[in-house]
C-alpha positions in Angstrom: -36.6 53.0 -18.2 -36.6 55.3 -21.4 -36.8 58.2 -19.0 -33.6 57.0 -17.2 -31.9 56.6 -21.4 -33.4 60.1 -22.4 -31.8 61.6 -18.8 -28.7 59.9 -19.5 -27.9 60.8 -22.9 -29.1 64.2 -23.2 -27.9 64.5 -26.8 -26.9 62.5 -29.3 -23.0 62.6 -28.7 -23.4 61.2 -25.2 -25.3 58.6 -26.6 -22.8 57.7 -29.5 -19.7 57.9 -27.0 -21.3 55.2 -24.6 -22.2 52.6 -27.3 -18.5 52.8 -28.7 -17.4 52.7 -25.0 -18.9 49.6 -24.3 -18.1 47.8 -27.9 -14.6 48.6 -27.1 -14.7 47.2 -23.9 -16.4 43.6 -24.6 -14.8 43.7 -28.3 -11.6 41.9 -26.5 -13.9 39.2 -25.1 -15.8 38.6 -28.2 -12.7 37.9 -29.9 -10.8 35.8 -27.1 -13.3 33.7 -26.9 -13.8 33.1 -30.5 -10.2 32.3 -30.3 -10.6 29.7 -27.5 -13.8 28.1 -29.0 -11.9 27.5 -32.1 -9.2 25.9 -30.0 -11.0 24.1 -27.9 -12.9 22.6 -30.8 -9.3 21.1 -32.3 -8.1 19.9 -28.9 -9.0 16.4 -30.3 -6.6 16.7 -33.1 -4.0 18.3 -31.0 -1.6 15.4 -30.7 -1.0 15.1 -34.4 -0.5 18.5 -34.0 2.4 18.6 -31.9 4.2 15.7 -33.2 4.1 17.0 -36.9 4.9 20.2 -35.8 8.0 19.1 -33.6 8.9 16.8 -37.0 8.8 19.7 -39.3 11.4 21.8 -36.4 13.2 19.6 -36.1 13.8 19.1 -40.2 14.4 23.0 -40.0 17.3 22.8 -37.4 18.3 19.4 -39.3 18.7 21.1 -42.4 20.4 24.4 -41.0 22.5 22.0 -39.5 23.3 20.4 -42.7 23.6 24.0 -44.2 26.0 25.4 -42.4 28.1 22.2 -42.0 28.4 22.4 -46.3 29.3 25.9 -46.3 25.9 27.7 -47.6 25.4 29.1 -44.5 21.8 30.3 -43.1 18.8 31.4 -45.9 16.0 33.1 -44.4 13.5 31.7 -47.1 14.2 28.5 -45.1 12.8 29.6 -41.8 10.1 31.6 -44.4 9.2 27.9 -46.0 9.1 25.8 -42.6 6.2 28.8 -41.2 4.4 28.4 -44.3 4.8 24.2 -43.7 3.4 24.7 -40.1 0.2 26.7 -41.3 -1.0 24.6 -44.6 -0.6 21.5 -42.7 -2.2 22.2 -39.5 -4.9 24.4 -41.8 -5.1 20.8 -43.5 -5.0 18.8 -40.8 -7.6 21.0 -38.2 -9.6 20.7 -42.0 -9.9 17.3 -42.2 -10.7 16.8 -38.4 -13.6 18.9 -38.7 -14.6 16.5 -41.6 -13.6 13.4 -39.6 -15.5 14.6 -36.3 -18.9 16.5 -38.6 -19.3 13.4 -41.1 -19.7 11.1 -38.9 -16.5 8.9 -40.0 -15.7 6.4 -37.4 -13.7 3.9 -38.9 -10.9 5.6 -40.3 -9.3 9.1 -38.8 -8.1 10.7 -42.1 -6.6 13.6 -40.4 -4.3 11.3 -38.6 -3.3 9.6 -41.9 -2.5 13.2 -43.4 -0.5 14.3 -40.2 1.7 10.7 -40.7 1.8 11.5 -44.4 3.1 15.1 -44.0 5.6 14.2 -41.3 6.9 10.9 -42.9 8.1 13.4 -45.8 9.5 15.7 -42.9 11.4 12.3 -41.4 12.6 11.5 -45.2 14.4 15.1 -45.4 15.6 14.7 -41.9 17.7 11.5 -42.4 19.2 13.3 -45.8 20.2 16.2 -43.5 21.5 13.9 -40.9 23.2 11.6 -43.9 24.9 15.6 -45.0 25.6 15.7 -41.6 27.5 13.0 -40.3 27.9 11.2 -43.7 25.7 7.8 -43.3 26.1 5.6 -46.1 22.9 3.6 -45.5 21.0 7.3 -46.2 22.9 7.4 -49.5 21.9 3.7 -50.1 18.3 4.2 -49.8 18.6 7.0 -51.8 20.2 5.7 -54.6 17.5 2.8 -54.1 14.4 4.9 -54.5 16.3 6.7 -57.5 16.7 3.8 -59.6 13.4 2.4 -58.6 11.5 5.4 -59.7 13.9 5.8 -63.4 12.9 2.1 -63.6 9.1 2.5 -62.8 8.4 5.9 -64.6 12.0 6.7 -66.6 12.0 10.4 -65.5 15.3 11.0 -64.5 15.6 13.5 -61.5 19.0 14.5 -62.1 18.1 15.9 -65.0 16.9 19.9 -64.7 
Protein backbone atom coordinates (compact mmCIF):
# COMPACT_ATOMS: atom_id res chain seq x y z
CA UNK A 1 0.00 0.00 0.00
CA UNK A 2 2.79 2.87 0.66
CA UNK A 3 4.40 1.59 -2.44
CA UNK A 4 1.16 2.19 -4.45
CA UNK A 5 1.14 6.18 -2.39
CA UNK A 6 5.02 6.70 -3.07
CA UNK A 7 4.24 5.50 -7.06
CA UNK A 8 1.36 7.77 -7.14
CA UNK A 9 2.62 10.87 -5.90
CA UNK A 10 6.00 11.00 -7.07
CA UNK A 11 6.56 14.43 -5.61
CA UNK A 12 5.24 16.46 -3.29
CA UNK A 13 2.98 18.67 -5.65
CA UNK A 14 1.04 15.54 -6.83
CA UNK A 15 0.52 14.81 -3.50
CA UNK A 16 -0.70 18.36 -2.34
CA UNK A 17 -3.07 18.64 -5.54
CA UNK A 18 -4.96 15.32 -4.69
CA UNK A 19 -5.65 16.10 -0.96
CA UNK A 20 -7.21 19.58 -2.00
CA UNK A 21 -8.94 17.66 -4.81
CA UNK A 22 -10.70 15.45 -2.74
CA UNK A 23 -11.52 18.24 0.25
CA UNK A 24 -13.05 20.12 -2.44
CA UNK A 25 -14.97 17.52 -3.59
CA UNK A 26 -16.65 16.08 -0.20
CA UNK A 27 -16.41 19.79 1.37
CA UNK A 28 -20.12 20.33 -0.32
CA UNK A 29 -21.31 17.18 1.50
CA UNK A 30 -19.84 17.96 4.82
CA UNK A 31 -21.58 21.11 4.76
CA UNK A 32 -25.09 19.97 3.32
CA UNK A 33 -25.41 17.64 5.70
CA UNK A 34 -24.55 19.77 8.54
CA UNK A 35 -27.24 21.91 7.16
CA UNK A 36 -29.89 19.08 7.10
CA UNK A 37 -28.79 17.65 10.61
CA UNK A 38 -29.46 20.94 12.00
CA UNK A 39 -32.83 20.96 10.32
CA UNK A 40 -33.85 17.82 10.93
CA UNK A 41 -33.09 18.31 14.52
CA UNK A 42 -35.80 21.50 14.60
CA UNK A 43 -38.47 19.65 12.63
CA UNK A 44 -40.24 19.29 16.05
CA UNK A 45 -40.51 22.91 16.47
CA UNK A 46 -41.36 23.52 12.88
CA UNK A 47 -45.04 24.31 13.27
CA UNK A 48 -44.48 27.24 15.48
CA UNK A 49 -42.24 28.05 13.01
CA UNK A 50 -44.44 28.56 10.16
CA UNK A 51 -47.27 30.05 11.82
CA UNK A 52 -45.15 32.87 13.47
CA UNK A 53 -43.41 33.30 10.46
CA UNK A 54 -46.72 33.53 8.21
CA UNK A 55 -47.94 36.12 11.33
CA UNK A 56 -44.98 38.30 11.08
CA UNK A 57 -45.71 38.43 6.73
CA UNK A 58 -48.44 38.94 7.00
CA UNK A 59 -48.00 42.16 9.51
CA UNK A 60 -45.36 43.21 6.84
CA UNK A 61 -47.87 43.29 3.91
CA UNK A 62 -50.53 44.65 6.62
CA UNK A 63 -48.58 47.44 7.42
CA UNK A 64 -47.34 48.31 3.71
CA UNK A 65 -50.86 48.08 3.19
CA UNK A 66 -51.55 50.58 5.78
CA UNK A 67 -48.55 52.53 4.45
CA UNK A 68 -49.34 53.21 1.25
CA UNK A 69 -53.05 53.62 1.88
CA UNK A 70 -51.81 57.01 4.38
CA UNK A 71 -49.66 58.33 1.84
CA UNK A 72 -45.99 57.32 3.28
CA UNK A 73 -45.51 55.09 0.73
CA UNK A 74 -42.95 51.94 0.84
CA UNK A 75 -39.62 52.16 3.41
CA UNK A 76 -37.15 49.56 2.84
CA UNK A 77 -36.02 49.54 6.65
CA UNK A 78 -39.48 47.88 6.93
CA UNK A 79 -38.83 44.80 4.85
CA UNK A 80 -35.06 45.34 6.65
CA UNK A 81 -36.94 45.12 10.31
CA UNK A 82 -39.49 42.14 9.36
CA UNK A 83 -35.89 39.86 8.17
CA UNK A 84 -34.35 40.76 11.30
CA UNK A 85 -37.93 39.69 13.18
CA UNK A 86 -37.84 36.31 11.25
CA UNK A 87 -34.21 35.46 12.43
CA UNK A 88 -34.10 36.55 16.36
CA UNK A 89 -37.35 34.85 16.80
CA UNK A 90 -36.83 31.59 15.05
CA UNK A 91 -32.96 31.96 16.59
CA UNK A 92 -35.13 32.24 19.91
CA UNK A 93 -37.54 29.92 19.32
CA UNK A 94 -35.10 26.85 17.62
CA UNK A 95 -33.16 28.12 21.23
CA UNK A 96 -35.51 27.35 23.47
CA UNK A 97 -36.56 24.04 21.77
CA UNK A 98 -33.24 22.72 22.13
CA UNK A 99 -33.70 23.63 25.92
CA UNK A 100 -37.24 22.19 26.02
CA UNK A 101 -36.23 18.83 24.13
CA UNK A 102 -32.18 18.53 26.12
CA UNK A 103 -33.58 19.38 29.75
CA UNK A 104 -35.81 17.13 29.89
CA UNK A 105 -39.03 19.52 30.33
CA UNK A 106 -42.11 17.69 29.80
CA UNK A 107 -44.76 19.54 31.29
CA UNK A 108 -44.59 22.81 29.81
CA UNK A 109 -43.22 23.52 25.91
CA UNK A 110 -41.69 27.08 26.53
CA UNK A 111 -40.80 27.43 22.93
CA UNK A 112 -44.32 27.21 22.03
CA UNK A 113 -45.22 29.91 24.69
CA UNK A 114 -42.54 32.26 23.07
CA UNK A 115 -43.74 31.55 19.38
CA UNK A 116 -47.55 32.59 20.86
CA UNK A 117 -45.92 35.44 22.68
CA UNK A 118 -44.00 36.81 19.60
CA UNK A 119 -46.92 36.43 17.24
CA UNK A 120 -49.66 37.70 19.58
CA UNK A 121 -47.61 41.09 19.31
CA UNK A 122 -47.41 40.43 15.45
CA UNK A 123 -51.60 39.96 15.62
CA UNK A 124 -51.76 43.26 17.83
CA UNK A 125 -49.93 45.40 14.97
CA UNK A 126 -51.89 43.61 12.39
CA UNK A 127 -55.41 44.64 13.58
CA UNK A 128 -53.82 48.49 13.99
CA UNK A 129 -52.87 48.10 10.31
CA UNK A 130 -56.14 46.69 9.37
CA UNK A 131 -58.01 49.50 11.82
CA UNK A 132 -55.53 52.21 9.31
CA UNK A 133 -56.83 50.34 6.71
CA UNK A 134 -60.34 50.08 6.59
CA UNK A 135 -61.02 52.42 9.65
CA UNK A 136 -62.53 49.87 12.46
CA UNK A 137 -63.61 51.65 15.31
CA UNK A 138 -63.59 48.71 17.75
CA UNK A 139 -59.43 48.76 16.92
CA UNK A 140 -59.46 52.33 18.01
CA UNK A 141 -61.56 51.31 21.09
CA UNK A 142 -59.29 48.79 22.38
CA UNK A 143 -56.69 50.99 21.87
CA UNK A 144 -57.81 53.79 23.61
CA UNK A 145 -58.59 50.99 26.32
CA UNK A 146 -55.18 49.68 26.81
CA UNK A 147 -53.93 53.49 26.81
CA UNK A 148 -55.78 54.56 29.66
CA UNK A 149 -55.38 51.37 31.44
CA UNK A 150 -51.61 51.56 31.31
CA UNK A 151 -51.51 55.90 32.25
CA UNK A 152 -53.82 54.58 35.06
CA UNK A 153 -51.60 51.54 36.21
CA UNK A 154 -48.03 53.05 35.69
CA UNK A 155 -48.85 57.05 34.67
CA UNK A 156 -46.36 57.06 31.78
CA UNK A 157 -48.04 58.69 29.18
CA UNK A 158 -47.10 57.28 25.65
CA UNK A 159 -48.05 60.23 23.71
CA UNK A 160 -45.60 62.00 25.23
CA UNK A 161 -41.90 61.79 23.23
Amino acid sequence: MVLDIERHFRNWNNYIFFVMNWFMQHLLNVFFGLIIGIIGYFTGAKNAIYVMWAIIMFDLFSGLWASLKMGRGWQSIKMWRTIYKLFFATAIVAMLYAMDREMGVKFFQFYKAVAWLISGFEMWSILENISEIVDWRIIKILKKYMHDKIENETGVDFNKN
